[in-house]
C-alpha positions as CSV (number, residue, x, y, z in Angstrom):
1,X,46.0,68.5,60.5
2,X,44.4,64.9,60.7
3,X,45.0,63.2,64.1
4,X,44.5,59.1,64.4
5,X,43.4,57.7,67.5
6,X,45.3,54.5,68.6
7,X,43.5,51.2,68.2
8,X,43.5,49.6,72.2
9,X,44.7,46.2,72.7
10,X,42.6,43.2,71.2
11,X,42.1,42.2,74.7
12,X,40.8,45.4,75.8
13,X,38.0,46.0,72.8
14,X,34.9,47.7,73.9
15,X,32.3,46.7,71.4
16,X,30.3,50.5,70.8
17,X,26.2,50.3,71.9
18,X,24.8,51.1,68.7
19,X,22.5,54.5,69.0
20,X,19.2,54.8,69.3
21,X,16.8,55.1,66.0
22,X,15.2,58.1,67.5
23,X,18.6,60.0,68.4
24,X,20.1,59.6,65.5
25,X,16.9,60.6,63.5
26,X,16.8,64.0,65.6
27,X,20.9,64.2,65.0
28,X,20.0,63.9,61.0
29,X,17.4,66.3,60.8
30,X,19.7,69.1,63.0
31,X,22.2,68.2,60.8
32,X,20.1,68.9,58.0
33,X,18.7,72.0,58.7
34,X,22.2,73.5,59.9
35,X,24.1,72.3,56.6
36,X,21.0,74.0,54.6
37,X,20.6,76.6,56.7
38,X,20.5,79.1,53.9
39,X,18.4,77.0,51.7
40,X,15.9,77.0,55.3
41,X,16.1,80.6,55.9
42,X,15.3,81.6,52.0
43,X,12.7,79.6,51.8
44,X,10.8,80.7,55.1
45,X,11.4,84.0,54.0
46,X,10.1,83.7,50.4
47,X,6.7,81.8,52.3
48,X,6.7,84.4,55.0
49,X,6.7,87.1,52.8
50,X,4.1,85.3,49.9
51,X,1.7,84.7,53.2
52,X,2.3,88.6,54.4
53,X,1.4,90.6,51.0
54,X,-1.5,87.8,50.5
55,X,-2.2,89.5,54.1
56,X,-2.0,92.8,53.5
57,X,-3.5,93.0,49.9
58,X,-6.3,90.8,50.3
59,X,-9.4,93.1,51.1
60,X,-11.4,92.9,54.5
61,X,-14.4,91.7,55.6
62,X,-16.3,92.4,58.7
63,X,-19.2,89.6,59.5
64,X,-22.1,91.8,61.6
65,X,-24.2,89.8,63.7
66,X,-28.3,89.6,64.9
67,X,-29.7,87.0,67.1
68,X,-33.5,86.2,67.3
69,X,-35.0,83.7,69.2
70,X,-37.6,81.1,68.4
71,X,-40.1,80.4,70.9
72,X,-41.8,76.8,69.8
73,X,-45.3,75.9,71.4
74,X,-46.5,73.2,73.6
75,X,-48.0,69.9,72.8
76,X,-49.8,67.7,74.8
77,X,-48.6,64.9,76.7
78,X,-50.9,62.3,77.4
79,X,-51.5,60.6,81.1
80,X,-52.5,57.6,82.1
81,X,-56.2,58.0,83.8
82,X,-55.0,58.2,87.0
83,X,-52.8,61.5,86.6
84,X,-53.8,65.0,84.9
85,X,-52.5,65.1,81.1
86,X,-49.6,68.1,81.1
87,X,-48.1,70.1,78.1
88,X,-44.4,69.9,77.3
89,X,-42.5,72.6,75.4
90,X,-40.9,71.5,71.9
91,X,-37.3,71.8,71.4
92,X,-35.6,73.7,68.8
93,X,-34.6,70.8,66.6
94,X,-32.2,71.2,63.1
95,X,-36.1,70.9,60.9
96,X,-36.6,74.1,63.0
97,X,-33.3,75.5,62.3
98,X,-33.2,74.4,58.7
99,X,-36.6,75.6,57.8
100,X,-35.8,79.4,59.1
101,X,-32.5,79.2,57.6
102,X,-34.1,78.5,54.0
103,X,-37.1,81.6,55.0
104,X,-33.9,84.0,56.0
105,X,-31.2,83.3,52.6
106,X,-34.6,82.9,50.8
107,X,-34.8,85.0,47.2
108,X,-38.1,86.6,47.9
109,X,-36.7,88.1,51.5
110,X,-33.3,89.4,50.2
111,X,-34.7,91.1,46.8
112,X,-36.9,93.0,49.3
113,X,-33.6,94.1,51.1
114,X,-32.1,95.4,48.5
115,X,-35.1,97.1,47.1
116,X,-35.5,98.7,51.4
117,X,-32.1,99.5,50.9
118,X,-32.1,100.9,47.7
119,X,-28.6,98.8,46.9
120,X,-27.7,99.0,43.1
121,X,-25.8,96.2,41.4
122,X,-22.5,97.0,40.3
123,X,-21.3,97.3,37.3
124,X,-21.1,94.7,35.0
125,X,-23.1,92.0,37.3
126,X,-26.7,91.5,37.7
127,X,-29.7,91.6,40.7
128,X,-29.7,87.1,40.6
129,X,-25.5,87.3,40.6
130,X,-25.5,89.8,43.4
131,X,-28.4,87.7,45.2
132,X,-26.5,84.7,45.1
133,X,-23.5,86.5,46.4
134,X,-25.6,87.8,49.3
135,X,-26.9,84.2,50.1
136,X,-22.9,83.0,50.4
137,X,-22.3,86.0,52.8
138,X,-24.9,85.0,54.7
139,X,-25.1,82.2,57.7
140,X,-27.6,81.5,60.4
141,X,-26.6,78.9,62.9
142,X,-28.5,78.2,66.8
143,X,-26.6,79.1,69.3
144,X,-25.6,75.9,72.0
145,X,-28.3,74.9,74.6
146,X,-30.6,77.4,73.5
147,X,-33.6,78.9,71.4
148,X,-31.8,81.3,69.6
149,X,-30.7,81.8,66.4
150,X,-27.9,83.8,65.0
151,X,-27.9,85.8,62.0
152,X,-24.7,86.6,60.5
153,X,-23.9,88.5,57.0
154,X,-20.3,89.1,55.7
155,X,-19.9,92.7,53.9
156,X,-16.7,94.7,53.1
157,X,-18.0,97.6,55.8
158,X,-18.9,97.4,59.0
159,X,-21.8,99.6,59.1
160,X,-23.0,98.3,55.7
161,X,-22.5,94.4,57.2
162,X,-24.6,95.8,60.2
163,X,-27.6,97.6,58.5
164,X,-27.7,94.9,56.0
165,X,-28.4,92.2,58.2
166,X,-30.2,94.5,60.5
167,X,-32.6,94.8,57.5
168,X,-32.3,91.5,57.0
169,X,-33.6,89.9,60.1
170,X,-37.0,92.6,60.1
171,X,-37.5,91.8,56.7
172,X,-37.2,87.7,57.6
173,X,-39.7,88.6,60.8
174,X,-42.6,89.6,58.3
175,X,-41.9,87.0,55.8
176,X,-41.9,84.8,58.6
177,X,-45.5,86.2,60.2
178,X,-46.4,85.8,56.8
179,X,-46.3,82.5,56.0
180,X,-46.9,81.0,59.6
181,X,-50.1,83.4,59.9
182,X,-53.1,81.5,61.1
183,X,-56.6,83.3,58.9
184,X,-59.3,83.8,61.6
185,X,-57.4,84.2,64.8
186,X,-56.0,88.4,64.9
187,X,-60.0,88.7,64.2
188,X,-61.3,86.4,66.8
189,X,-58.8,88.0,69.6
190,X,-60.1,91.4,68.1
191,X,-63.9,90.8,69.1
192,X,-63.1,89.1,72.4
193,X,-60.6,92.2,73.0
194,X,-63.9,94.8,72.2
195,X,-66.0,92.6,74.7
196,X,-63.3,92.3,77.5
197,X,-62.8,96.2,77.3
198,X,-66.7,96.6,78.0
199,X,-66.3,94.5,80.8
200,X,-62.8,95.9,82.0
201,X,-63.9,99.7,82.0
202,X,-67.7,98.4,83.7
203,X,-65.8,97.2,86.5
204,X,-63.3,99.9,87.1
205,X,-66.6,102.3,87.3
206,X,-68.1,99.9,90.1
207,X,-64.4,100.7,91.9
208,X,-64.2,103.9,91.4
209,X,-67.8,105.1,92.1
210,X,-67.8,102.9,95.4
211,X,-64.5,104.6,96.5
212,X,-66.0,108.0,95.8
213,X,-69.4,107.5,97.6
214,X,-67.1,105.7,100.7
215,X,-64.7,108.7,100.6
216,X,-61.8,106.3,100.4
217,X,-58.8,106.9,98.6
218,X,-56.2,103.7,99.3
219,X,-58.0,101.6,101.5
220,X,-54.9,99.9,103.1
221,X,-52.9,103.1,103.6
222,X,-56.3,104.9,105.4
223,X,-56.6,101.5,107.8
224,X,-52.7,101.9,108.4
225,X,-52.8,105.2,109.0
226,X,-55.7,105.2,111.6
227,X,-54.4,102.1,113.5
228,X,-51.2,104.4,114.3
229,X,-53.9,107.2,114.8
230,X,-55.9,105.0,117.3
231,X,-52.7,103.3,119.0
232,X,-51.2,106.9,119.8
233,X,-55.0,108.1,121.0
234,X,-55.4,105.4,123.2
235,X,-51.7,105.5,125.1
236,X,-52.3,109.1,125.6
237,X,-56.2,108.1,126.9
238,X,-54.5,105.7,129.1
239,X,-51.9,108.3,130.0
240,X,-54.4,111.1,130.6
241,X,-56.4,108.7,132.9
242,X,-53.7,107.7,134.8
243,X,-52.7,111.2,135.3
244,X,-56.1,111.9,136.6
245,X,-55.9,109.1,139.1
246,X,-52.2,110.4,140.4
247,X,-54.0,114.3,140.9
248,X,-56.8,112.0,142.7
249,X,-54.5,110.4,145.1
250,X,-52.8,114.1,145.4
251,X,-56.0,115.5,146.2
252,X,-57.0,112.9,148.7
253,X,-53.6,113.5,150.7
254,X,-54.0,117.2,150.6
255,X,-57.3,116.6,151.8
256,X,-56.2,114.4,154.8
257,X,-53.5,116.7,155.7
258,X,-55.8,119.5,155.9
259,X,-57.9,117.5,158.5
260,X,-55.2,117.1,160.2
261,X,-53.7,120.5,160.0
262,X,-55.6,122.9,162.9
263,X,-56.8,126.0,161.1
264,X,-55.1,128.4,164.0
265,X,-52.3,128.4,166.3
266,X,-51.1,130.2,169.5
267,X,-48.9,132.8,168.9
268,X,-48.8,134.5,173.0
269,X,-49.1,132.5,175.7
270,X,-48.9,134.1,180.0
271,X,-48.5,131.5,182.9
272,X,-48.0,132.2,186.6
273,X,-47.2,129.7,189.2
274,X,-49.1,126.6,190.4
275,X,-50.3,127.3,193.8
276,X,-51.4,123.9,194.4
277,X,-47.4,123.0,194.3
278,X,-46.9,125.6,197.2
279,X,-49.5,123.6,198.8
280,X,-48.5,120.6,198.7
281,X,-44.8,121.6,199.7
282,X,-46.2,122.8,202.8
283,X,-48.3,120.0,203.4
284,X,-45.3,117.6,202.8
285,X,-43.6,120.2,205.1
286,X,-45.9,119.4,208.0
287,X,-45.9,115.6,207.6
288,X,-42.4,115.0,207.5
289,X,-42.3,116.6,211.0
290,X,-45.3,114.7,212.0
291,X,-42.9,111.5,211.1
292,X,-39.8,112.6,212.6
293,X,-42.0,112.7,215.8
294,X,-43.7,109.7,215.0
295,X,-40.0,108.0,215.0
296,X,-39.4,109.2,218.3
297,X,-42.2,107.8,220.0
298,X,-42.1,104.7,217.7
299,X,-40.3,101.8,215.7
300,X,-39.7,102.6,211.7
301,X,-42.1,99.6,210.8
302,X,-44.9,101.4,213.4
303,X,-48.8,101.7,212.0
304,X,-48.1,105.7,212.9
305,X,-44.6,106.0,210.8
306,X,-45.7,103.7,207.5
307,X,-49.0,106.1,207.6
308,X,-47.1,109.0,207.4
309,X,-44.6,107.7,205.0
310,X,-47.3,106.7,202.9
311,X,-48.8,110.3,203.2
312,X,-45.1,112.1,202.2
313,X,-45.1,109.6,198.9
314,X,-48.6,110.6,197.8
315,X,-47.9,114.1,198.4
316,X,-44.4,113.5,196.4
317,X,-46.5,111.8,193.9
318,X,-49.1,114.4,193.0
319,X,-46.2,117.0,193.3
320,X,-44.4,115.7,190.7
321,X,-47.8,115.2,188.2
322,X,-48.7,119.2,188.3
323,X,-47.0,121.7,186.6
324,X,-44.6,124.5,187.8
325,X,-46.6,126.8,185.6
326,X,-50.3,127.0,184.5
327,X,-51.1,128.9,181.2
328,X,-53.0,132.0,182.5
329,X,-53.6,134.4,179.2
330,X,-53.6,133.1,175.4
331,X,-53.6,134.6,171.7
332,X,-54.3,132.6,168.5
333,X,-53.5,133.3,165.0
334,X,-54.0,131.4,161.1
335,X,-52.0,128.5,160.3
336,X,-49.6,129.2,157.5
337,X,-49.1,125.7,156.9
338,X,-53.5,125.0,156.8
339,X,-53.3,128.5,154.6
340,X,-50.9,126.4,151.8
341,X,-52.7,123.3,152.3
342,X,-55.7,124.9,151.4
343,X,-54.2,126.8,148.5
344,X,-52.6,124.0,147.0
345,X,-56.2,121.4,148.1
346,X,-58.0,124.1,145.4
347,X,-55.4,124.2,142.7
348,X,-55.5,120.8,142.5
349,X,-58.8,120.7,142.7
350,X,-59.0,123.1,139.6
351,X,-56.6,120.9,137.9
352,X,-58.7,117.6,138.9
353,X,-61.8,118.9,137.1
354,X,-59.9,120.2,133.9
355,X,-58.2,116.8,133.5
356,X,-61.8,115.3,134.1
357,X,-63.5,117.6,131.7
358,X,-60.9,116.6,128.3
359,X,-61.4,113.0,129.3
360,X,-64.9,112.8,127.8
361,X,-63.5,114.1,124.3
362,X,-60.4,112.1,124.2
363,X,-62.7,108.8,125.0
364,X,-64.6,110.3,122.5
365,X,-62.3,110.6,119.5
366,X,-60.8,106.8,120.2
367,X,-64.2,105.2,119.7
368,X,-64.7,107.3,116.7
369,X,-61.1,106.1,115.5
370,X,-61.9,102.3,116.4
371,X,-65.5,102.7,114.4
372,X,-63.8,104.1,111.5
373,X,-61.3,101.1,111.6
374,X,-63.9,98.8,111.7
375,X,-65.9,100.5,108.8
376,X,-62.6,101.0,106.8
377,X,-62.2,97.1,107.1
378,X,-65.3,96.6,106.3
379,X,-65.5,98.3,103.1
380,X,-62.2,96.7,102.5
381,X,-63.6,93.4,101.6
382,X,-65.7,95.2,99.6
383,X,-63.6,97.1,97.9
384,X,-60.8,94.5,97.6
385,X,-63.4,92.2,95.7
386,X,-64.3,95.0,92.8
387,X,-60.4,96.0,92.9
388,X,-60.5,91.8,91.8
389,X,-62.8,91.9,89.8
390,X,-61.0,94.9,87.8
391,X,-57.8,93.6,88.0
392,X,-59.3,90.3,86.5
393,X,-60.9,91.8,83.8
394,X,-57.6,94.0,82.8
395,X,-55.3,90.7,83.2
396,X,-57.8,89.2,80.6
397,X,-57.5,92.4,78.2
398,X,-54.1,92.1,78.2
399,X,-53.4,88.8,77.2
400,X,-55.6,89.1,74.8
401,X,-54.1,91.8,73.6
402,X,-50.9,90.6,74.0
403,X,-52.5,87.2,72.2
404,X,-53.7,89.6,69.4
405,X,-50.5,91.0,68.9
406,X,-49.0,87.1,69.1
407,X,-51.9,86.5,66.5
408,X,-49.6,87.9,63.4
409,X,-46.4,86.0,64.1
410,X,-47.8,82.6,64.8
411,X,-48.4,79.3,62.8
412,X,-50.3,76.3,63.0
413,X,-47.5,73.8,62.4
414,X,-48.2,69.9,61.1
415,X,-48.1,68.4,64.1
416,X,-50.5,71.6,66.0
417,X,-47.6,73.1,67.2
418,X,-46.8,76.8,66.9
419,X,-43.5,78.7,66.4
420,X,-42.4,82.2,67.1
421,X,-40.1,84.4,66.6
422,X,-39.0,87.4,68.0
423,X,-35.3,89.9,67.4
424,X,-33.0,89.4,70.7
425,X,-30.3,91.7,69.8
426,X,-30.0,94.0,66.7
427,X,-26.8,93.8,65.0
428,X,-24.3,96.8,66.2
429,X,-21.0,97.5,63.0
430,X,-17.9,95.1,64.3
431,X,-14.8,96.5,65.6
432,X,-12.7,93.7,64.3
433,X,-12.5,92.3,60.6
434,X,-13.1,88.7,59.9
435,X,-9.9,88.2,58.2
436,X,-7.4,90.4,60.1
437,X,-3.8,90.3,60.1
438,X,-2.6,88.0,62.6
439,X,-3.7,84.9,61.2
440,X,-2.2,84.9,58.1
441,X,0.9,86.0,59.8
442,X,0.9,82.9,61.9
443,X,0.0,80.7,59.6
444,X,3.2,82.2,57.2
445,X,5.5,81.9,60.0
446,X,4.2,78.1,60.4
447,X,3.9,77.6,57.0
448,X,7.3,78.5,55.8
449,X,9.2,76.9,58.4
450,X,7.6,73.6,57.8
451,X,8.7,73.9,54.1
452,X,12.2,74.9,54.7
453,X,12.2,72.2,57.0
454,X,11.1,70.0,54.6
455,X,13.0,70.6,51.9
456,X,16.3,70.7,53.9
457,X,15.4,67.5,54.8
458,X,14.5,66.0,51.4
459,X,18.1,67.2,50.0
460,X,19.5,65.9,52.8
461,X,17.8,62.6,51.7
462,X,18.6,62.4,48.5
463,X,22.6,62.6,49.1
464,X,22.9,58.7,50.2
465,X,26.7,59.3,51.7
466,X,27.4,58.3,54.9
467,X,27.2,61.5,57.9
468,X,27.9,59.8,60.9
469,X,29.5,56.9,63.0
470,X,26.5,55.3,64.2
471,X,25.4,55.1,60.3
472,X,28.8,53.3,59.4
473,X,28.3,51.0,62.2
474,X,25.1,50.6,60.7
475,X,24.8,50.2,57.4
476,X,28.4,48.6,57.0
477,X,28.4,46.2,60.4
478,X,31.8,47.6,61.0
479,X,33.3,48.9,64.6
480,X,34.9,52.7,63.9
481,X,38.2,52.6,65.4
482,X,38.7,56.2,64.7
483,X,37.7,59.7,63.5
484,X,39.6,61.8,60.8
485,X,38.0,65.4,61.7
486,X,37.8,68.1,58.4
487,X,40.4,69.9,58.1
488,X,38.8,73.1,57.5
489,X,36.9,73.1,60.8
490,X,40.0,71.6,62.4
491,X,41.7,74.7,61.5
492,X,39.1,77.1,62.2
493,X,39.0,75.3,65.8
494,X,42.7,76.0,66.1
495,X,43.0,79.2,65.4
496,X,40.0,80.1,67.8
């Protein structure tokens, strides 16, 4: 059922903002592709599916790779006269690239591949058809900010692809030693290799007949290992004669303490009394009476008492300075203690004179050590200058051996540079094919929805009615005052 919106008062007319180009653009094609959506999805599915059996029919190819690297020469760079002229290495330029690029896909190299390889034509085709097909499948291209050159040959199998352009790149190496090789220079590198080995093999004879009339072996590790010999002889030298001076001072203090030490002592000793005390008792006896009648007859501070009391303090005096007891009979025995003393004076002596004996052969063997040192370095010099001299001579033998082998793979180039070439990295079979699966894929999926897109738009554009409000507005200049919704739709809404 149609419904009619009211028109609002003249006076209260809105004039509608016409919409943006852009929206309404978007609003067409959405409208497009939803009103043709079976006309989208049959078509993406018809260039889906073309794209997927293209995919999965076409056969695959696997694209083995080798990398070799080209080593250019150096060219001289002239200097003004006050600084030394240098050489400056020559970059790999596209001549370079171009020039090995032609020896690799050249005819000459690749009929010799096939005939190393033993590959037959098939049938129906001929050696030039299948030579030109092998130039197609093959690239070479430098690889960024470097010398090197990749290889690359596209086959149907990965180990074929990867012997093939493993043979390949050999074969390109002796074409390429081939044509660059200088006539004159293996030979002259040969003669001046014959006269370097004279002098290589005179000079390690010199070496080793000095080393075996010096006894030497390794020159450094002798003079290393007699340093630690003589370090270690000397601290236990210096150890042993400090040990002799400690059993000196020993010595000397058992020998003071036996001068000290008497050799016997008492062991019984008889006294009986001092007679002279018993004397002088009764003498003191006597004079104190002679005082105590002195006092009688005279003053305390009388010539006759201070006599008498000097008397009494002279006899008091030498009474108390003898003994009670004088020794009378005496028996002496051997110290124990002078007996030890004595014992332990000889075993130190005994000691003394066996430490002083093994001094002379320990002082010995350090100045043997520290001649040997000095003769070790002093044949070091000389055997450091033949080890030069031979090392010298076998440096020079080897780069010119190294130059001889150099000799085959070199080339005098226009400008008197050289360039060489040598394999980085053989070629291993890929684990991935060239053309796999997802590609194709991708680019169906793309490809059919931008031509169902397409065409749903083109249909759309071709049927010049009139979709939508903003396009009345438009294309007619005219306000919409209302919508009449379809029917169908307006049904389907109502019974949802």
């Amino acid at each position: 059922m149609a419904t009619l919106q009211t028109i609002p008062e003249a006076t209260a007319i809105v004039p509608m903002a016409p919409a943006a180009g852009g929206s309404l653009a978007a609003r067409s094609v959405l409208y497009s592709l939803f009103k043709h959506r079976r006309l989208v999805i049959g078509v993406f599915l018809l260039v889906f599916l073309a794209s997927a059996t293209v995919a999965f029919i076409r056969p695959r190819t696997w694209r083995a790779n080798t990398k070799i690297i080209v080593k250019l020469g150096e060219t001289a760079q002239l200097a003004p006269a006050e600084a030394p002229s240098r050489s400056i290495n020559l970059p790999l330029n596209a001549d370079v690239v171009n020039t090995e690029a032609e020896i690799v896909k050249s005819r000459q190299v690749l009929e010799e591949t096939v005939a190393k390889l033993g590959i037959k034509p098939e049938p129906g085709t001929d050696l030039a058809t299948m030579i030109d097909g092998m130039q197609k499948a093959l690239t070479v291209a430098p690889a960024p900010s470097s010398n090197v050159l990749q290889i690359s040959y596209l086959g149907r199998a990965p180990d074929r692809a990867a012997k093939m352009v493993n043979t390949i790149t050999d074969v390109y190496i002796d074409h390429h030693n081939q044509a660059y090789r200088n006539e004159g220079v293996r030979s002259f590198y040969g003669e001046q290799l014959r006269i370097l080995e004279t002098q290589m093999k005179d000079a390690q004879h010199r070496l080793r007949d000095y080393l075996r009339k010096t006894n030497v072996v390794d020159v450094e590790q002798e003079v290393h290992i007699l340093n630690q010999d003589l370090a270690e002889a000397e601290k236990a030298l210096k150890g042993h004669r400090a040990k002799i001076i400690g059993v000196q001072s020993k010595l000397d203090e058992v020998e003071a303490q036996l001068a000290k030490t008497p050799t016997h002592v008492p062991y019984q000793e008889q006294y009986k009394a001092n007679p002279l005390i018993q004397t002088f008792k009764d003498k003191l006896a006597q004079l104190e009476i002679d005082r105590y009648q002195a006092m009688q007859a005279y003053m305390p501070d009388d010539r006759h008492v201070k006599d008498k009391d000097e008397e009494i303090a002279n006899i008091q005096k030498r009474v108390h300075e003898e003994k009670d007891r004088l020794l009378d009979t005496q028996m002496f025995q051997e110290n124990e203690i002078y007996r030890e003393l004595q014992r332990n004076y000889l075993t130190i002596k005994a000691s003394l004179a066996d430490l002083q004996v093994r001094e002379a052969p320990m002082t010995e063997h350090v100045g043997y050590l520290k001649k040997r040192v000095q003769e070790l370095r002093d044949e070091r010099f000389m055997i450091n200058n033949l080890k030069q001299d031979a090392d010298e001579k076998t440096y020079a033998f080897d780069l010119y051996w190294k130059k001889q082998e150099e000799a085959r793979i070199t080339e005098a180039m226009k400008n008197q540079s050289i360039v060489n070439v040598s394999v980085v990295e053989h070629a291993t079979p890929p684990t991935q094919p060239e053309n796999g699966l997802l590609l194709p894929l991708l680019l169906g999926v793309l490809g059919g929805a931008i031509v169902a897109s397409g065409m749903a738009i083109a249909v759309e554009y071709v049927n010049r009615r009139l979709r939508f409000e903003e396009e009345v507005e438009r294309y007619l200049e005219l306000p919409v005052l209302a919508v009449i919704p379809d029917l169908h739709t307006t049904a389907d809404v109502a019974r949802a």
